[in-house]
C-alpha positions as CSV (number, residue, x, y, z in Angstrom):
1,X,-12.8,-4.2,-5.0
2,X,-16.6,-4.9,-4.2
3,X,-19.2,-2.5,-3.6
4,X,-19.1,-3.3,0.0
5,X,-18.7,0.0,1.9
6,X,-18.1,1.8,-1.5
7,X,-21.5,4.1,-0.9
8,X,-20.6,5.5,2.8
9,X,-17.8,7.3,1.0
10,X,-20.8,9.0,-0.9
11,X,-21.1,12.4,0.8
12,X,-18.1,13.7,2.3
13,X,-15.7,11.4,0.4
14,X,-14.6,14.9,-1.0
15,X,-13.2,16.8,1.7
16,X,-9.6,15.4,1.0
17,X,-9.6,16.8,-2.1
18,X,-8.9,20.7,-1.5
19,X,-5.3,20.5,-1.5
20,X,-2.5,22.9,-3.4
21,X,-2.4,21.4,-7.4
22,X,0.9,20.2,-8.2
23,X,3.2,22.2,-10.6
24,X,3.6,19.6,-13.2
25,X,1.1,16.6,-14.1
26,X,2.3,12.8,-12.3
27,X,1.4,9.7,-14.3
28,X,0.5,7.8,-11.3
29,X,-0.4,7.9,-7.5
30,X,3.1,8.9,-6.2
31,X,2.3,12.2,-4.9
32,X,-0.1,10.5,-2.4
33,X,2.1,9.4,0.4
34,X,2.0,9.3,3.7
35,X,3.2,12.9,4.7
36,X,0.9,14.6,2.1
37,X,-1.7,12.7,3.0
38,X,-1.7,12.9,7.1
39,X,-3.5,15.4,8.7
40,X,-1.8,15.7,12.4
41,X,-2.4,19.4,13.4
42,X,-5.7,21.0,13.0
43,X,-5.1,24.4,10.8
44,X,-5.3,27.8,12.7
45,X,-7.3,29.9,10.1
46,X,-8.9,26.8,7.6
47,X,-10.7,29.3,5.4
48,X,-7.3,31.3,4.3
49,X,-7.2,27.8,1.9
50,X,-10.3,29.2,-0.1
51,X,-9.3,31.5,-3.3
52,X,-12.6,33.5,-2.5
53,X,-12.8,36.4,-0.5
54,X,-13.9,35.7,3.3
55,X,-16.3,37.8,3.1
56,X,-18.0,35.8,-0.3
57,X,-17.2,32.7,1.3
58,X,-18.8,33.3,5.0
59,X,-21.4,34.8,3.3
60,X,-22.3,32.2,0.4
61,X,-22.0,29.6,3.9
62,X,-25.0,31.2,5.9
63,X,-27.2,31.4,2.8
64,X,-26.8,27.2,3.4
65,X,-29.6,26.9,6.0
66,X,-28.3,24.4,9.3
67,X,-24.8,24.6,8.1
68,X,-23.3,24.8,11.5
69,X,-23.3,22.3,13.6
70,X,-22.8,18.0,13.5
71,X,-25.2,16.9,16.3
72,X,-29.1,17.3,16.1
73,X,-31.7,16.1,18.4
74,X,-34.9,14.8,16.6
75,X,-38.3,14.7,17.8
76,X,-40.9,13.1,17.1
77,X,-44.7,14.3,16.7
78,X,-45.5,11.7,19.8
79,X,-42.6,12.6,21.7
80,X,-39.9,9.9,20.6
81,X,-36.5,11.1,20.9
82,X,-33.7,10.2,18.4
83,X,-30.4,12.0,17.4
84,X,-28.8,12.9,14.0
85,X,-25.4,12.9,13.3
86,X,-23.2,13.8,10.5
87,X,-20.5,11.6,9.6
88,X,-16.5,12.5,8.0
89,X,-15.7,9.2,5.8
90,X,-12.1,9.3,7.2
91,X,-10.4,7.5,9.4
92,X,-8.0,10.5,10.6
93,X,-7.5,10.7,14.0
94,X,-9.3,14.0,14.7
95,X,-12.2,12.4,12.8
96,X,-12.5,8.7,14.7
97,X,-12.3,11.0,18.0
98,X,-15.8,11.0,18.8
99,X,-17.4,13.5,21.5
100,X,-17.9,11.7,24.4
101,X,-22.1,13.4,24.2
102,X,-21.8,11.6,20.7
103,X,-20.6,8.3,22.0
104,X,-23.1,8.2,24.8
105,X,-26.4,8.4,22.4
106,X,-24.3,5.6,20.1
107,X,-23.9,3.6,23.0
108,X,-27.5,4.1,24.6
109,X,-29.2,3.9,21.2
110,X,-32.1,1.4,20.3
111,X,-30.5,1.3,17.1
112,X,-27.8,2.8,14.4
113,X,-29.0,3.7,11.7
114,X,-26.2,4.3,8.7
115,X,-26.2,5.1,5.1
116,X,-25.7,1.4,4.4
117,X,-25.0,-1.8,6.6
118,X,-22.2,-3.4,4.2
119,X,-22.7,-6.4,6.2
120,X,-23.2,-9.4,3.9
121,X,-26.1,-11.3,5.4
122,X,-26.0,-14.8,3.7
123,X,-22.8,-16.4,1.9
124,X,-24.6,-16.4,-1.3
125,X,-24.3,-12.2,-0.7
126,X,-20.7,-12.6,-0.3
127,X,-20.2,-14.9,-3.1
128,X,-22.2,-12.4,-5.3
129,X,-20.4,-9.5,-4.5
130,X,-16.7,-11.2,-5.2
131,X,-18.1,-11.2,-8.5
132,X,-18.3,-6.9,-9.0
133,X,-21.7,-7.4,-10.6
134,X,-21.8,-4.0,-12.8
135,X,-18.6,-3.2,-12.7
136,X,-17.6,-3.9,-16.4
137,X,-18.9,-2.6,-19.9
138,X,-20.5,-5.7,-22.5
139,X,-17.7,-7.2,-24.5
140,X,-17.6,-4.9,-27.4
141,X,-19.7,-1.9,-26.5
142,X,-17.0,0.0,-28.5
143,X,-16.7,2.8,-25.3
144,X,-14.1,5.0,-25.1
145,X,-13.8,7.2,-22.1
146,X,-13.0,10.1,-24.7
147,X,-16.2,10.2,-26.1
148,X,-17.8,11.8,-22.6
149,X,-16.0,14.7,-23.4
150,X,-14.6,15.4,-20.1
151,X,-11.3,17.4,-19.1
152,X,-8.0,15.8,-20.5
153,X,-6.8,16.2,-16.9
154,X,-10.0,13.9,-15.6
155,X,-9.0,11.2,-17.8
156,X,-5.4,11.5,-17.0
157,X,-6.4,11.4,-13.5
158,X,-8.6,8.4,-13.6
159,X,-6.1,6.2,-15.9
160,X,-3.7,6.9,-13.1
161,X,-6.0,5.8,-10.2
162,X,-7.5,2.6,-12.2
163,X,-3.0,2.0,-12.4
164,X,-2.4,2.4,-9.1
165,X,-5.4,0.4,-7.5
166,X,-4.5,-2.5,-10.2
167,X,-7.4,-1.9,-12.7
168,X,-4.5,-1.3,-15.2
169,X,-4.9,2.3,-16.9
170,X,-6.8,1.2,-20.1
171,X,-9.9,-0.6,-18.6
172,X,-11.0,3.5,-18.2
173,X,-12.9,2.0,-21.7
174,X,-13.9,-1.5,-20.7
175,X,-15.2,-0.1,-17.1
176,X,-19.3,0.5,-16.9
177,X,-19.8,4.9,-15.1
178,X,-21.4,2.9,-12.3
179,X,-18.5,0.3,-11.6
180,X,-15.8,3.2,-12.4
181,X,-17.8,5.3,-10.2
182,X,-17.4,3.1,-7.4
183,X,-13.6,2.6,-7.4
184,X,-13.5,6.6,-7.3
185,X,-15.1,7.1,-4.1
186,X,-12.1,5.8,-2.6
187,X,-9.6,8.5,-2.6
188,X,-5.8,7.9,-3.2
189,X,-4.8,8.6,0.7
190,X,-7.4,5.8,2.2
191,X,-5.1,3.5,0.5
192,X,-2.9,3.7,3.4
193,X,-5.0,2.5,6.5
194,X,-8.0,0.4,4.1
195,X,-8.6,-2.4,6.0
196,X,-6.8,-1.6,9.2
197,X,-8.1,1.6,10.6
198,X,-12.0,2.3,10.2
199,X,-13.3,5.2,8.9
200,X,-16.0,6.9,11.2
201,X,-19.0,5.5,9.3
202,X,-17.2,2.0,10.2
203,X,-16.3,2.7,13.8
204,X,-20.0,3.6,14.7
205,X,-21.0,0.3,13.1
206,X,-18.0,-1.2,15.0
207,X,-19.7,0.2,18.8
208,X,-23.0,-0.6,17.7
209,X,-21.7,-4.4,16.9
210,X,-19.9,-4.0,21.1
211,X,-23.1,-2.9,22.3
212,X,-25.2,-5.4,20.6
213,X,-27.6,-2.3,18.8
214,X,-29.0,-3.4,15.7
215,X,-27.9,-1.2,12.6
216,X,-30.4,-0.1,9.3
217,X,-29.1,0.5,6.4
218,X,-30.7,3.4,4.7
219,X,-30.2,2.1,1.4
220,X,-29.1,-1.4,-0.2
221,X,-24.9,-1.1,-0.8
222,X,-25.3,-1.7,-4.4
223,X,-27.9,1.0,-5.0
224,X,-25.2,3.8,-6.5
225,X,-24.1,1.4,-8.9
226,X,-27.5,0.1,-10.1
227,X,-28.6,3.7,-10.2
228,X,-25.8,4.6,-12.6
229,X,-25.4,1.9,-15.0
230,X,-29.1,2.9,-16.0
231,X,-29.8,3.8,-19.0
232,X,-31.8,6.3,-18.0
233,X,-28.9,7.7,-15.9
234,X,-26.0,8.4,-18.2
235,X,-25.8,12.1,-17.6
236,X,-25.9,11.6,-13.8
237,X,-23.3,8.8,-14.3
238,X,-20.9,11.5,-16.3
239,X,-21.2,14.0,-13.6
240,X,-20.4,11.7,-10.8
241,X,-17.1,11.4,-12.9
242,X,-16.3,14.2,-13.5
243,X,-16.6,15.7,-9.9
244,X,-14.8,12.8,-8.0
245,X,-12.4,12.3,-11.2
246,X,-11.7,16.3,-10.3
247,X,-10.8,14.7,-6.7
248,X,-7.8,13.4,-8.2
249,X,-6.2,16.0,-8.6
250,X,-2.3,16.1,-7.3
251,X,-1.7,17.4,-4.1
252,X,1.7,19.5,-2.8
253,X,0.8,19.1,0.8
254,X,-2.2,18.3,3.5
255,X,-3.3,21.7,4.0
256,X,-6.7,21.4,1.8
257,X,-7.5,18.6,3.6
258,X,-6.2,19.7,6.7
259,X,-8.9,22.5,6.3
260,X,-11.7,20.3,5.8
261,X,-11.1,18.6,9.1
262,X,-11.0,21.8,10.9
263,X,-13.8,22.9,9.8
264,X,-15.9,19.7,10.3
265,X,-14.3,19.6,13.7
266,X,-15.5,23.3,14.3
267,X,-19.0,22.4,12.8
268,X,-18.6,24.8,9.9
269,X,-20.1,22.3,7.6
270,X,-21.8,25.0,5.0
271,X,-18.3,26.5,4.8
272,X,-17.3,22.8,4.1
273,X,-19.4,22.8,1.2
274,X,-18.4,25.7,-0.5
275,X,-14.9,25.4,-0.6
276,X,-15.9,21.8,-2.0
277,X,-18.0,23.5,-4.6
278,X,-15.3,25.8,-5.3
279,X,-12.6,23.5,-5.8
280,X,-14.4,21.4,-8.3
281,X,-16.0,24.5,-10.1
282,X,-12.3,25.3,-10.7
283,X,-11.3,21.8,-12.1
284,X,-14.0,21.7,-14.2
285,X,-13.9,24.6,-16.2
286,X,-17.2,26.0,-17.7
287,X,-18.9,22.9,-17.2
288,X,-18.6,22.2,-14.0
289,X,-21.5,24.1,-12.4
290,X,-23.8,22.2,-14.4
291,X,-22.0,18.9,-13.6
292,X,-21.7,19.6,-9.6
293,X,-25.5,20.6,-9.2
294,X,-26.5,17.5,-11.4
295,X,-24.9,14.9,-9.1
296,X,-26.1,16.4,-6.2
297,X,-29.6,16.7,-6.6
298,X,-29.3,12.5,-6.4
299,X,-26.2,12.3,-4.3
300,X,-27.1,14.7,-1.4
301,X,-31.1,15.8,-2.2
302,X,-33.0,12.7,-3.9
303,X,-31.0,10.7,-1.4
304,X,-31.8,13.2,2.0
305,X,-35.3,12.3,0.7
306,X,-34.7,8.5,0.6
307,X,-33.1,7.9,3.9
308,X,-36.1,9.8,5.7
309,X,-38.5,7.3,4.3
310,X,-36.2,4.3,5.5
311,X,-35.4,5.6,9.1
312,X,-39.4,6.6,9.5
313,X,-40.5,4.0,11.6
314,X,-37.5,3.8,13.7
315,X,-37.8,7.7,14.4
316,X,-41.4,7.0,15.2
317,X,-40.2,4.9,17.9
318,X,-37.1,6.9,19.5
319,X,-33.9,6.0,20.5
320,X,-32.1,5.8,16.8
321,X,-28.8,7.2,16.0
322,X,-29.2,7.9,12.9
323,X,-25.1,8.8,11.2
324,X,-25.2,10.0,7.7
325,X,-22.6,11.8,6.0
326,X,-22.0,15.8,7.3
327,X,-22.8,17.4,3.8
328,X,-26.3,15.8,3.8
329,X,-27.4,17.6,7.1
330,X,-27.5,21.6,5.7
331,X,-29.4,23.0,2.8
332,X,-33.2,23.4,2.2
333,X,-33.3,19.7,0.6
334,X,-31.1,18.6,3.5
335,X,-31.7,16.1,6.6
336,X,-32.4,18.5,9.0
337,X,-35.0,20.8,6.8
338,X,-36.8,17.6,5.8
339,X,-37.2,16.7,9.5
340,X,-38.7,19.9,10.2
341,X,-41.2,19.8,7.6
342,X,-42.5,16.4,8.5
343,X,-43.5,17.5,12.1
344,X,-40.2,16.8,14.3
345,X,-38.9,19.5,16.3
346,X,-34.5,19.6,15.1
347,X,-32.2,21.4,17.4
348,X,-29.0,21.4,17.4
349,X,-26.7,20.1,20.1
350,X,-23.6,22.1,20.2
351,X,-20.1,20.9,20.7
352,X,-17.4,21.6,23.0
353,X,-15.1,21.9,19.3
354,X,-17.4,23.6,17.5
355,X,-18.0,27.4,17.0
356,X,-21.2,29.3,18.1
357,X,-23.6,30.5,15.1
């Protein structure tokens, strides 16, 4: 597996996660199948799969500011208009079924902008990346995955990904956080469609390649693993480990991830969040806090911060799409708040699906 792709799984690769934890631990991927993992009905009350209170979770959701809502028109100082977008990295049907408002500013865009163009642009690219630069340890580094002190479960977990995608369970110690790191943003139920079916970040590149619109990568594809096989970057290494190793958890059924997909249909993406924070917290134990803020003052923040700077000049000069993932719009570090303070007037552009505020 290359990192081609790997980092569009980046924000709301998550979601899937929330489902019911199995009664008794499995020692590979078999609770993953087909039925568990497909998501066919929309759920009639997607909150009820939170273990907090309504009233805590609605309430922890509208301290997120801009957490409703998926569509955004941007302005720009001299009057160029663009539109934001926030992306689901699935490739369920409720999430490749664009609004028709949505597929109309994709369509008529100057250009897409997405969080990366995985597009190889020379066959030297290509050749480099069938290599999975980064993705192992130095011969002999003596690691062993014990010695980050994570959950028992997270290492169980992980050995029984790394199994099931062909890694073999033991090279959890030969693997560098960056390269391991990058095989976990897949989750076990993309394994189904990969390579078939898109996901939503894929099928907006795929209309943009129809209509002939150029696409910008907001960041190089192999940035996340270059950033965590640092040094420098250990600690933010562990913790993106530990969260999306707490993904892994066994699921009974779809409903978690049946929720996730309502509520991103709906435009509930604050309430998104939280029940994403919650799960994890809960996986985690007494650490998790600490781990879950860590990785997402780069994943979601330092990043928010990034993209802006690479989409300026195309926002400068109208007409971009710009398609990042959903958890990246809210919050007073997020896409939308960052607009705002740099001049451009945000609103949001409701939904037929989606909820009113």
């Amino acid at each position: 597996m290359t990192a081609r792709g790997l980092v569009g799984k980046l924000a709301l690769a998550a979601l899937w996660a929330a489902g019911v934890m199995a009664p008794a631990p499995v020692t590979a991927q078999d609770w993953a199948t087909p039925e568990v993992c497909d998501v066919s009905t929309l759920s009639e009350f997607p909150e009820a799969q939170s273990d907090l209170p309504l009233e805590q979770l609605e309430s922890a959701a509208a301290a997120i500011p801009n957490g409703q809502g998926k569509f955004w028109r941007i302005t720009a100082p001299n009057g160029a208009v663009s539109h934001l977008w926030g992306t689901f990295h699935s490739s369920n049907r409720f999430i490749l079924d664009l609004p028709d408002p949505v597929l109309a500013k994709i369509k008529s865009a100057r250009r897409v902008a997405l969080e990366i163009d995985p597009v190889y642009k020379s066959r030297a690219a290509y050749e480099r990346a069938l290599g999975q630069p980064g993705y192992l340890r130095p011969t002999g580094s003596g690691f062993d995955f014990a010695d980050l002190g994570l959950p028992d479960t997270v290492e169980t977990w992980i050995s029984a990904r790394l199994q099931a995608v062909g890694w073999g369970s033991s090279s959890i110690h030969y693997l560098s956080l960056g390269g391991l790191s990058e095989i976990l943003l897949w989750s076990p139920c993309d394994d189904f469609d990969a390579g078939v079916i898109p996901n939503q970040d894929s099928y907006i590149q795929t209309l943009a390649r129809i209509e002939n619109i150029p696409v910008l990568g907001l960041e190089p594809p192999d940035r996340l693993i270059r950033h965590l096989n640092h040094p420098e970057q250990h600690a933010l290494a562990r913790a993106m480990v530990a969260v999306y190793g707490s993904y892994l958890a066994p699921m009974e059924n779809s409903d978690g991830f049946a929720a996730h997909i309502t509520l991103y249909v709906q435009g509930k993406i604050a309430t998104s969040m939280v029940m994403d924070q919650e799960w994890t917290l809960n996986a985690l134990g007494n650490e998790g806090p600490a781990l879950y803020e860590r990785l997402n003052d780069y994943l979601l923040d330092q990043r928010n911060h990034d993209f802006l700077t690479a989409a300026e000049a195309a926002l400068q000069e109208g007409g971009l799409f710009m398609g990042v993932g959903a958890y990246h719009l809210p919050g007073h570090q997020g896409v939308v708040e960052l607009l705002r303070t740099k001049g451009y007037q945000v609103d949001r552009v409701p939904l037929p699906d989606e909820t009113a505020e």
